[in-house]
Residue frames as a rotation matrix with the C-alpha (Angstrom) as fourth column:
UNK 1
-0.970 0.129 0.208 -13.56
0.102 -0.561 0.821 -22.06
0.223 0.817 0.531 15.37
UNK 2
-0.381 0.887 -0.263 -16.78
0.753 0.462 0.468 -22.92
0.536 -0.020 -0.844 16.49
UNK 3
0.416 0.501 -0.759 -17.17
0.867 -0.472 0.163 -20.67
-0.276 -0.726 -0.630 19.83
UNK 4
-0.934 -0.357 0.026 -14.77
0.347 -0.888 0.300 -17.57
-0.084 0.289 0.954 17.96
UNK 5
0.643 0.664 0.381 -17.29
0.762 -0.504 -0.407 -14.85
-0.078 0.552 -0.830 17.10
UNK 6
-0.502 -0.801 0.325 -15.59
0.798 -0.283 0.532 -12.41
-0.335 0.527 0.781 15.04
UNK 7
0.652 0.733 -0.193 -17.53
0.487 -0.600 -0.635 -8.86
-0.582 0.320 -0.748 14.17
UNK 8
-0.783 -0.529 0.326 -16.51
0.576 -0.422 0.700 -6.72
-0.233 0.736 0.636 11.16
UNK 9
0.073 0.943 -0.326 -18.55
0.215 -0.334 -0.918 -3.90
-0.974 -0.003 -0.227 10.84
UNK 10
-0.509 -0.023 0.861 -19.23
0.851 0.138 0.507 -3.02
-0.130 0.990 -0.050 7.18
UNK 11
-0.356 0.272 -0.894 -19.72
0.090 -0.942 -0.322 0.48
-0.930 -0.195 0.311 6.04
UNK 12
-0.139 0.371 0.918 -22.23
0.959 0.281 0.032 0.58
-0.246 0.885 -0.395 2.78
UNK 13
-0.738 0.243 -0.630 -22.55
-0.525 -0.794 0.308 4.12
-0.425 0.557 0.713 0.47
UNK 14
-0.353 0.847 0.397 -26.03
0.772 0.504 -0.388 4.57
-0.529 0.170 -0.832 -0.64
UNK 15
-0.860 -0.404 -0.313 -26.81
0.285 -0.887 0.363 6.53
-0.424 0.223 0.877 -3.15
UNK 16
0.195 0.935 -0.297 -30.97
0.470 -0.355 -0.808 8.07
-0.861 0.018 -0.508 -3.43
UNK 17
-0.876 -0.212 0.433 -31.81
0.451 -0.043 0.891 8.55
-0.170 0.976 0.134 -7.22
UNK 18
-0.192 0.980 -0.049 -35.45
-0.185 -0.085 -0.979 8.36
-0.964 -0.179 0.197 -6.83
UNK 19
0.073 0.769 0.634 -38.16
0.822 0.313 -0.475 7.44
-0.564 0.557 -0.610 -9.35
UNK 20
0.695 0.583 0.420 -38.06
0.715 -0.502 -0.487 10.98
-0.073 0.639 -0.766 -10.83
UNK 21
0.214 -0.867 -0.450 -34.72
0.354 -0.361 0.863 11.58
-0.911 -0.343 0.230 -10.62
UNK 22
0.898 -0.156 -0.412 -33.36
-0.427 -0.085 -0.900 13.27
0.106 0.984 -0.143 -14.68
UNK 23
0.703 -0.709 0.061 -30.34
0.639 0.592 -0.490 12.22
0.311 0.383 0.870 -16.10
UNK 24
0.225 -0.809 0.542 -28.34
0.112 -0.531 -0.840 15.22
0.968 0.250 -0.029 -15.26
UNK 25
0.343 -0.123 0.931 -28.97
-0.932 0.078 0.354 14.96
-0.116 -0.989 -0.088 -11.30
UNK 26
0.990 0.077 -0.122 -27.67
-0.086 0.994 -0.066 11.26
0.116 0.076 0.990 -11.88
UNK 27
0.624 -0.499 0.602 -24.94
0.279 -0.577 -0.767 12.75
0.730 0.647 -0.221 -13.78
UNK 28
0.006 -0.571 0.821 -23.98
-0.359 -0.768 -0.531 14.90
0.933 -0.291 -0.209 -11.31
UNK 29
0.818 0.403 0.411 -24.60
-0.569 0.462 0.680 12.23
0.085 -0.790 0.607 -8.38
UNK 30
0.864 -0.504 -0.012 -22.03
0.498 0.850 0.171 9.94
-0.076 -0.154 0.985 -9.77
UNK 31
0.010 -0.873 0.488 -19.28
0.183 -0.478 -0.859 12.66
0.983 0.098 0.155 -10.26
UNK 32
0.341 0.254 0.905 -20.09
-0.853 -0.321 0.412 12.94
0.395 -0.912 0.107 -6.13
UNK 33
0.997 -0.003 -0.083 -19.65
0.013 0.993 0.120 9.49
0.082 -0.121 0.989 -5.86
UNK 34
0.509 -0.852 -0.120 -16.25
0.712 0.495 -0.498 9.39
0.484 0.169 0.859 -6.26
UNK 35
-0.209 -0.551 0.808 -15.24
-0.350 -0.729 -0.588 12.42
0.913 -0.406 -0.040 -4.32
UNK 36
0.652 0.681 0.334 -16.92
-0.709 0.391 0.587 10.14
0.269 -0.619 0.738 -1.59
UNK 37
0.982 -0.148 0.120 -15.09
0.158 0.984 -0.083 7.59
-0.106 0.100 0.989 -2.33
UNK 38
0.053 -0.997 0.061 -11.70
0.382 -0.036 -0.924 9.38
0.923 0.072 0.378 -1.99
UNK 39
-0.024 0.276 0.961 -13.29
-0.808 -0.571 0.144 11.24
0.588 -0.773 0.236 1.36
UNK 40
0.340 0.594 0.729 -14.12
-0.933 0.312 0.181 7.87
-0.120 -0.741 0.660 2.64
UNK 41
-0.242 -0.677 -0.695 -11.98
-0.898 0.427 -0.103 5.12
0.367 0.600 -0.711 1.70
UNK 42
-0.898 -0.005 0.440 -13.11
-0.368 0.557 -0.744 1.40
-0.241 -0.830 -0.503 3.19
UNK 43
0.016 0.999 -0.030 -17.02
-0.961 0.007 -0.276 1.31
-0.276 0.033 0.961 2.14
UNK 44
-0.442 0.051 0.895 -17.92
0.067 0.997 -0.023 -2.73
-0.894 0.050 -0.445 1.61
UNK 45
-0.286 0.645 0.709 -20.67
0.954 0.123 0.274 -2.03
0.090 0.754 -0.650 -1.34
UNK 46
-0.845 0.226 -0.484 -21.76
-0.268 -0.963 0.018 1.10
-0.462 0.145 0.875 -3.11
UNK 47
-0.507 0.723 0.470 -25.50
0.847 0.519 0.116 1.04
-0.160 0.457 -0.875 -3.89
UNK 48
-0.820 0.560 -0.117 -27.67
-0.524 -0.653 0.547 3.13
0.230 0.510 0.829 -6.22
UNK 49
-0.712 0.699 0.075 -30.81
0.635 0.685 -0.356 2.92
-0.300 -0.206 -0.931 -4.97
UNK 50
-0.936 0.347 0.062 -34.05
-0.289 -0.858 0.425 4.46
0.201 0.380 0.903 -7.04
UNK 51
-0.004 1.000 -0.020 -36.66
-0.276 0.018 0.961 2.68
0.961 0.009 0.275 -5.23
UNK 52
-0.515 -0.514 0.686 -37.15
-0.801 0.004 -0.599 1.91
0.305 -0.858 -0.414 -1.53
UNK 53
0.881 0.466 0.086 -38.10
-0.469 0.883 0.023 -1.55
-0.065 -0.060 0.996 -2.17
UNK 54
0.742 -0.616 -0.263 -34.79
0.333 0.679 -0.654 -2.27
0.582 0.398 0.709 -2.93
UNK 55
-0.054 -0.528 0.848 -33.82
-0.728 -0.561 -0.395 -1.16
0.684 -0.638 -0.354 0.36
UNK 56
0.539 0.585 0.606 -34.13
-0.814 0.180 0.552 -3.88
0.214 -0.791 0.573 2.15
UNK 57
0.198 -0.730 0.654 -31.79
-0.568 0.459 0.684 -6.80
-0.799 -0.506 -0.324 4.43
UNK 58
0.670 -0.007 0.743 -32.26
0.173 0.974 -0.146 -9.49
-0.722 0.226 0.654 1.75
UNK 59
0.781 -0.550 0.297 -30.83
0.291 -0.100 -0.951 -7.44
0.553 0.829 0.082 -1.22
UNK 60
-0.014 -0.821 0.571 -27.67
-0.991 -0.066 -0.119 -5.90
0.136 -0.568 -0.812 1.15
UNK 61
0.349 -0.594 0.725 -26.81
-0.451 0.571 0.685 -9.29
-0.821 -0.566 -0.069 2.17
UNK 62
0.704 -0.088 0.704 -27.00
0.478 0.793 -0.379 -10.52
-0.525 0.603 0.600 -1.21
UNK 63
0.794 -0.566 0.223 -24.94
-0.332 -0.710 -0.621 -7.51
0.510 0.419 -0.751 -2.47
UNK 64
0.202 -0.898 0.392 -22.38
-0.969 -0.240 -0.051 -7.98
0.140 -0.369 -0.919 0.34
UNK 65
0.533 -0.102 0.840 -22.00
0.093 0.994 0.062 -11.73
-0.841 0.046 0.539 -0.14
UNK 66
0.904 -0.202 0.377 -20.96
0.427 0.363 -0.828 -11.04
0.030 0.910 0.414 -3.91
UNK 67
0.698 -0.703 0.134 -18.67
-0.096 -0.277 -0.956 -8.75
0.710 0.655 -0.261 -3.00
UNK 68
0.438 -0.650 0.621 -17.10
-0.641 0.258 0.723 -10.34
-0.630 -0.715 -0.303 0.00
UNK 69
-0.460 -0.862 0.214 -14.43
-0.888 0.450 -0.097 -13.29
-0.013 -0.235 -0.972 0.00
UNK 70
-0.281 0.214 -0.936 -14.24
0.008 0.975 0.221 -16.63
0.960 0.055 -0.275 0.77
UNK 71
-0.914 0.029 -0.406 -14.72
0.373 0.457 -0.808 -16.48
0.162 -0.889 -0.428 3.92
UNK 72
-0.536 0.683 0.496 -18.36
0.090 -0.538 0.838 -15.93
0.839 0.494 0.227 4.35
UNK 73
-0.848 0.062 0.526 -20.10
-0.529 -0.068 -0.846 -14.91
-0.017 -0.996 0.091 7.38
UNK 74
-0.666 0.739 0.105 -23.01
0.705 0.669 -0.234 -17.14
-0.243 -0.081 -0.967 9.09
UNK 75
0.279 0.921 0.271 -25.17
0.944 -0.315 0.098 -14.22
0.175 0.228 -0.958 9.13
UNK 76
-0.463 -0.209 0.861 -25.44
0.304 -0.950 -0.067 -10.23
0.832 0.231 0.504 8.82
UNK 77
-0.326 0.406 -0.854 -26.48
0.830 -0.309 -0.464 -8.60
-0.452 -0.860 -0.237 12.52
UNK 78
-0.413 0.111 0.904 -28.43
0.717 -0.573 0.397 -5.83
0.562 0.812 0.157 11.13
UNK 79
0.466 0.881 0.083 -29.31
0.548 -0.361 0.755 -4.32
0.695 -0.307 -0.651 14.47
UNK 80
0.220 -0.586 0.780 -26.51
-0.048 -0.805 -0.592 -2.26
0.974 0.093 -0.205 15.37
UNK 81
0.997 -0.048 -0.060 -26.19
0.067 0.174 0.982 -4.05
-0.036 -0.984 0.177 19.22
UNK 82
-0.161 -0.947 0.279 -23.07
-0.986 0.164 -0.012 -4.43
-0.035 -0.277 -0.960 21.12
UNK 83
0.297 0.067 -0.953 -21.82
-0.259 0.966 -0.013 -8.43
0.919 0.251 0.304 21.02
UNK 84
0.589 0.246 0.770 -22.14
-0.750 -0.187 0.634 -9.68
0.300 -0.951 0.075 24.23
């Protein structure tokens, strides 16, 4: 188990509200959402995101920790390399 290394890429939906988004572009964001989400089947974590502070590695890992499993990876590669 030790020397295994095991990748799983993880495919996240992100959805851009903004700060000055109204209610009816919201509205009409999340009725998108789900045609997404029949277009694209698989996504790990859907995030609504209305600031781009809350873009960032710490909150995604902490998102895709809650909504993984037991089995938890050691860490999130967040730099899109091949594994060598």
């Amino acid at each position: 188990r030790g020397s295994v290394i095991s990748v799983r890429k993880k495919i996240i939906h992100f959805i851009w509200t903004g700060p000055d988004c109204g209610i009816m572009q919201k509205s009409k964001g999340a009725t998108s959402s789900g045609a997404f989400r029949e277009a694209f089947p698989g996504c790990a974590l859907y995030v609504q995101i209305k600031d781009p502070e809350d873009l960032n590695e710490a909150s995604l890992e902490s998102k895709l920790r809650a909504a993984g499993g037991a089995h938890q990876p050691k860490e999130f590669d967040w730099t899109n390399k091949p594994v060598e």
